[in-house]
C-alpha positions, 0 to 999 in steps of 0.5 A: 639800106633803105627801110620800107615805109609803113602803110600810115607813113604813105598815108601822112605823106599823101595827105600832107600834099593835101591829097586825102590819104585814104578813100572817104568810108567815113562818107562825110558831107561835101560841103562844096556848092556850084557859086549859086549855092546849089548841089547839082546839075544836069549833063546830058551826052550824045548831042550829036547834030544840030537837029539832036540839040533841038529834040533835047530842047524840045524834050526838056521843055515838054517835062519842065527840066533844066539842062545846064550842059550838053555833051555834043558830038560824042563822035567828033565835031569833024562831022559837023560843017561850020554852019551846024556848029554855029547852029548849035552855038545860037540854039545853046546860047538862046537856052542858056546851055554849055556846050562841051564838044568833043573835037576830032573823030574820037580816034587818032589822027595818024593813021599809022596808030595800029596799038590802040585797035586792038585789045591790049592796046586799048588799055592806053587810053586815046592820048594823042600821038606825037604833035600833029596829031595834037595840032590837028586837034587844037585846029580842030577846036579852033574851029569850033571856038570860032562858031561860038562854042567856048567847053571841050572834052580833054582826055590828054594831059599834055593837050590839058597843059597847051591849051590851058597855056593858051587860055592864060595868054590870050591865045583862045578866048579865056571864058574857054573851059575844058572837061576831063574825059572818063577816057583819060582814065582818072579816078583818084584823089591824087589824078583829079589834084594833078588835073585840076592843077594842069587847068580841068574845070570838072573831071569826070571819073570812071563809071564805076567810081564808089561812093568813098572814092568820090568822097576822098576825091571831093575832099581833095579838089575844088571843081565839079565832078561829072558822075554817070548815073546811066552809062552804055552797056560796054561801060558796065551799063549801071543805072545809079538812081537812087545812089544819087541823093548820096552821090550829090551829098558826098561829092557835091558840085556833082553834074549827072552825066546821063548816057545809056546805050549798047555802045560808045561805038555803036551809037556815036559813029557819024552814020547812025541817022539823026532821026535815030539820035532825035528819038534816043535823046528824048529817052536821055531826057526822060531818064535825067527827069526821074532822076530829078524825081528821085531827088526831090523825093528823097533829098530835097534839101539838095538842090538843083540849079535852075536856068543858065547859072553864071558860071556856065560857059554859054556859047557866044553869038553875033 
């Protein structure tokens, strides 16, 4: 008859996959730096259009702010003509910005997908359904590797396997790289192992990750982890300001993800105007600066990445 383990059998068995067993209460140092030898970065969300892109510019100049990596059309690139992407390409590359885009229109391709509009069935995640839904994606991004842009929002593990199998053999270009969405659900040390392994360059955990979650996270893995330190209203709406010196000293290579907001389904539907996005972006902006006030304050000795680091992704013109 099998005989059930013991808590601390699990916990060995855990940790000899070299995934930390238990959550990191201890909250030791990261001791893991971006290859500049910095802490942490700048991630701004909801770059919707071009005309976006160039008041996030606009704005961070205006406050002396480095912005290392955009998080574009949150509402799917499909919304984007060929043209506009190629626009927002050459601008990420004269500032020296990684673009992550989001392709598609964030829902699934078939319309047939009923489960997922309705309550309980949002709790599945937005995987994709069969495979052309995940070729209309890949297509998609197709589209957008040929503007130029070379990072992308993955929340799919089996969309994560082709498309890094894709990168190693020469079939996109292999400076491609592929962020892991909050939407994929993710936030163990055990889940960012398996993501890490599938070919994620950063994850992004759930909003409401604790701070000895991230530490037992970051004990485990190598890439960077995207933490919201603002996120919309229908998320929880938390505002972590001054959790962030610990955040960034526990978990560091840390990007502050910055999205305030009602809603995801409110402010990213392809509708809201871009004068709107031009105004909301600015106040993203102005938030990602009194974080970095926050920082320099209070944890000085951790720092901030300057311009274009060469680990970054930067879209490629000409």
């Amino acid at each position: 008859m099998f005989k059930a383990k013991h808590f601390t059998e699990i916990v060995r068995f855990m940790e000899s996959m070299d995934i930390q067993g238990r959550d990191g209460w201890a909250l030791p140092d990261s001791g893991k730096v971006f290859p500049d030898g910095c802490h942490y970065r700048i991630e701004i969300a909801g770059v919707e259009r071009y005309s976006t892109m160039v008041a996030m510019v606009d704005e961070a100049k205006k406050r002396g702010l480095m912005i290392h990596r955009a998080i574009c059309t949150v509402g799917g690139s499909t919304y984007c003509s060929f043209e506009e992407l190629k626009d927002m390409a050459r601008l990420a590359h004269d500032e020296q910005i990684e673009i992550i885009m989001t392709i598609g229109h964030r829902k699934a391709w078939d319309t047939g997908a009923r489960e997922s509009g309705y309550p309980e069935g949002m709790v599945q995640g937005p995987r994709h359904r069969g495979s052309d839904n995940m070729a209309y994606w890949i297509e998609d991004m197709m589209r957008n590797l040929e503007a130029g842009i070379r990072g992308f929002l993955v929340y799919d593990e089996g969309a994560l396997t082709v498309v890094d199998r894709m990168r190693k053999e020469g079939f996109i270009p292999p400076e491609t790289v592929f962020k892991w969405s909050v939407f994929g659900g993710q936030c163990s040390p055990a889940g960012a192992k398996l993501l890490e392994s599938l070919g994620a360059d950063s994850m992004n955990p759930l909003s409401d990750v604790s701070l000895p979650i991230l530490s037992s996270i970051r004990s485990t893995v190598d890439i960077p982890l995207d933490v919201y330190m603002i996120i919309v209203d229908a998320f929880g709406g938390m505002f972590r300001a001054y959790d962030a010196p610990e955040i960034v000293r526990v978990a560091a290579p840390v990007y502050f993800k910055i999205e305030p907001g009602s809603s995801e389904a409110d402010i990213y539907k392809p509708w809201v105007t871009e004068s709107w996005h031009e105004e909301f972006i600015r106040q993203k902006v102005k938030i990602a600066s009194i974080l970095r006030e926050i920082m320099e304050r209070r944890a000085p000795e951790l720092t901030l990445s300057g311009k274009g680091p060469e680990d970054l992704s930067i879209p490629v013109v000409g």
